[in-house]
Each structure stands twice: as C-alpha cells, then as structure tokens.
C-alpha positions, 0 to 999 in steps of 0.5 A, a space after each residue: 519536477 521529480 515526483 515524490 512518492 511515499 509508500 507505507 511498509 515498502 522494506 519488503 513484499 509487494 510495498 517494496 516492489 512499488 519502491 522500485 517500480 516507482 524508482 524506474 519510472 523516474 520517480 523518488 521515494 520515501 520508504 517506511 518499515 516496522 522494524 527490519 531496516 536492514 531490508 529497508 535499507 536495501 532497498 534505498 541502496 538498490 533505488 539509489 543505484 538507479 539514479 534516484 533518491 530514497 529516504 528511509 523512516 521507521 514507522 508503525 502505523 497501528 501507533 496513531 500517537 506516533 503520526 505527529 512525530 513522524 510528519 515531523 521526521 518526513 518534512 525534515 527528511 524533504 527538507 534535507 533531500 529534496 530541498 521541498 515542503 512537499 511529497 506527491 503521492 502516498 501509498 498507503 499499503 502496509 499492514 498484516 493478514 489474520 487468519 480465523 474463522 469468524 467463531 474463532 477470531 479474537 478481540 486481540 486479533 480484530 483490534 490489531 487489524 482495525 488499527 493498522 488497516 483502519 485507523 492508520 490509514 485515516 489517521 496516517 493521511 489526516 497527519 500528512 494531509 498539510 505534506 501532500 502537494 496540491 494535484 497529489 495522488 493517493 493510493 490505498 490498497 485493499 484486497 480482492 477478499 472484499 469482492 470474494 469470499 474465502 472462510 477464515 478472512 472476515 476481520 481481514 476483508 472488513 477492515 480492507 471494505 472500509 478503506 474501499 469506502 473510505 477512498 470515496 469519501 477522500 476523492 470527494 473532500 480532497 477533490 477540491 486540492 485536485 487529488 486523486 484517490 483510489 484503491 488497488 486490490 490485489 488477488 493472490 499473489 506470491 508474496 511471504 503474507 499469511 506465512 506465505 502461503 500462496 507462494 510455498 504451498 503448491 496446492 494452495 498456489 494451484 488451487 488459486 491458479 485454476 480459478 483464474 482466468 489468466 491461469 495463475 496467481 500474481 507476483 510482485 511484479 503484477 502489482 508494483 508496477 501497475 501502482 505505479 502507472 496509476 500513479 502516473 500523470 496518464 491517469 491523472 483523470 482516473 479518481 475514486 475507482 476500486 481496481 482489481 488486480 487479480 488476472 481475473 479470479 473468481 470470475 
C-alpha cells in the first residue's frame, strides 16, 4: 500500500522539497502552508504530474486551538483521496528563525518561537497521534545550531534543543505502536530562511562553506531527499537518534 506522508510548511523551502522527494519515491502527500496556497498549490500540481496524489491544507501550527479542526479537515481529506483513516509518516518541519542577541530578544520574539517550534510540534502530534497508522514514522527537524553555537541564535536553538529531547521521549512511549522517531538537523543551507541570508549573502555563504568539511553549504536537495529515505522501510530500525546533516560543519 502506498505510504502517506504528511509534512508540516511544505509550500515552500526545504518542507517543499521533502514533498517532492517523498513524491519520487513513490510516496503520496499532505501538504501544509501558513498562508501562500498558491505556491502550496504548486507544488500538488508539480507532485501530481509524477503520478502521485497530493492534498493540500492550511494551517498555522503556532494556533494550538486549531489542531482539532484540523484533524478533522486531514481525515476528511484521507477519506475523499485515499479512501483510509490513516497517514504514515508526519514531518514536523515548519517554522520561522529570529535573529537576536540574547540581550537583545524580545518576550514577543521568544514566545513566537516557543509556539510554533515548541508547542506545535507537542501538541500538533498529540491531535493526530489517533490519524497515525501503527509502524508509522515521525520526523522532527531541528538544527545543527543545537550542537554549534552562532551569537544571535539562543531562542532559536533552545527551542530546536527541546524538540531533540522531545523526539526521546516520543520513541520511548510510541514505541509500543511501532513508530519511529527521530530528528534531522540540517546545517546551512541555501534556502530564503533568515532573509535568506545563507543563500544571497556571499560572504556569509563562504564564510560557512570554509567551515565545512564537504567544502560548501547545503541546498534543498541535501535535505528533502535524505528525509525521505529515513523515512523509508531501509531504516525501519533506525529510531530515537538525532542526524546532522550539515557536510561536516564545524567539525
């Protein structure tokens, strides 16, 4: 039977690329955007040409309060495209970057973080914990700014630190279903997050390249299609671990 993967923010960025890369494998997805369901809607047209099915749904996943609903709205969806009650994998990759000193950083800034990096993805897989078929996979993605360190960060990197322990503690008590879960930590990668700095700032994208060992920064494509061979059954035994995937930075 055809996997079904569900992959938080995946209009755009490296979530879109795991769309896709997850769609050449031969898998079908759900697709989740904040607000430009135009590029969301892209990207199913773009999946659907391959052959597979695509459903895409709005959601913010710093609105707690909107979980609910939006269970509701993903098993009407299964329902009406893939005839199940069930998806296999979540991908718990949306989100947005602050940059701030520590001294600088506001209550404002650090609670937006908490709610989408944090909160969300709790609460988020606690809604469609019942949706998650039994041997399913879940993916959250952190960050290789919880293993090094750049000023301006810190809220950041806390908030992806959690989700790494989080991931523990979902292997150990959704064990019993037989469901994996693990986090993937990309490094610098040429992508618009933070302004896009990594990608359109050529000192910045240098400077980081000379500190990997692979000699450059990641793109999408060192990301998306790595996800989806975790998710894959070849790694069916591969649970609770934290994977970097950054060419060696900082090393």
């Amino acid at each position: 039977m055809t996997k079904i993967t569900l992959v938080t923010g995946s209009s755009r960025g490296l979530g879109r690329n795991t769309a896709l890369s997850i769609a050449r494998r031969g898998g079908d997805v759900v697709l989740t955007y904040h607000s430009r369901s135009d590029e969301a809607d892209r990207a199913v047209a773009e999946i659907q040409a391959m052959g597979r099915k695509a459903v895409a749904l709005q959601l913010d996943t710093g609105d707690v309060a909107a979980f609910a609903g939006f269970a509701d709205r993903l098993r009407t969806a299964l329902r009406g495209t893939w005839q199940r009650e069930t998806f296999d994998h979540l991908v718990n990759n949306a989100g947005h970057g602050e940059y701030a000193p520590i001294a600088e950083t506001t209550e404002a800034q650090f609670d937006g973080l908490v709610n989408v990096h944090l909160k969300g993805v709790f609460f988020l897989t606690q809604a469609l914990l019942p949706l998650i078929a039994d041997g399913g996979r879940i993916v959250n993605i952190s960050s290789g700014l919880t293993r090094f360190a750049y000023p301006g960060y810190a809220a950041y990197a806390a908030m992806k630190g959690a989700v790494e322990v989080l991931t523990l503690y979902m292997a150990k008590e959704f064990g019993a279903r037989g469901i994996a879960v693990n986090t993937v930590a990309p490094g610098a990668i040429e992508t618009d997050f933070g302004g896009g700095a990594v990608r359109d700032n050529a000192e910045i994208n240098k400077g980081l390249a000379d500190i990997t060992a692979l000699g450059r920064v990641g793109v999408p494509d060192d990301i998306g299609p790595m996800i989806a061979n975790l998710l894959s059954e070849d790694n069916r035994w591969v649970n609770a671990q934290r994977i970097e995937v950054s060419g060696g930075q900082a090393i």
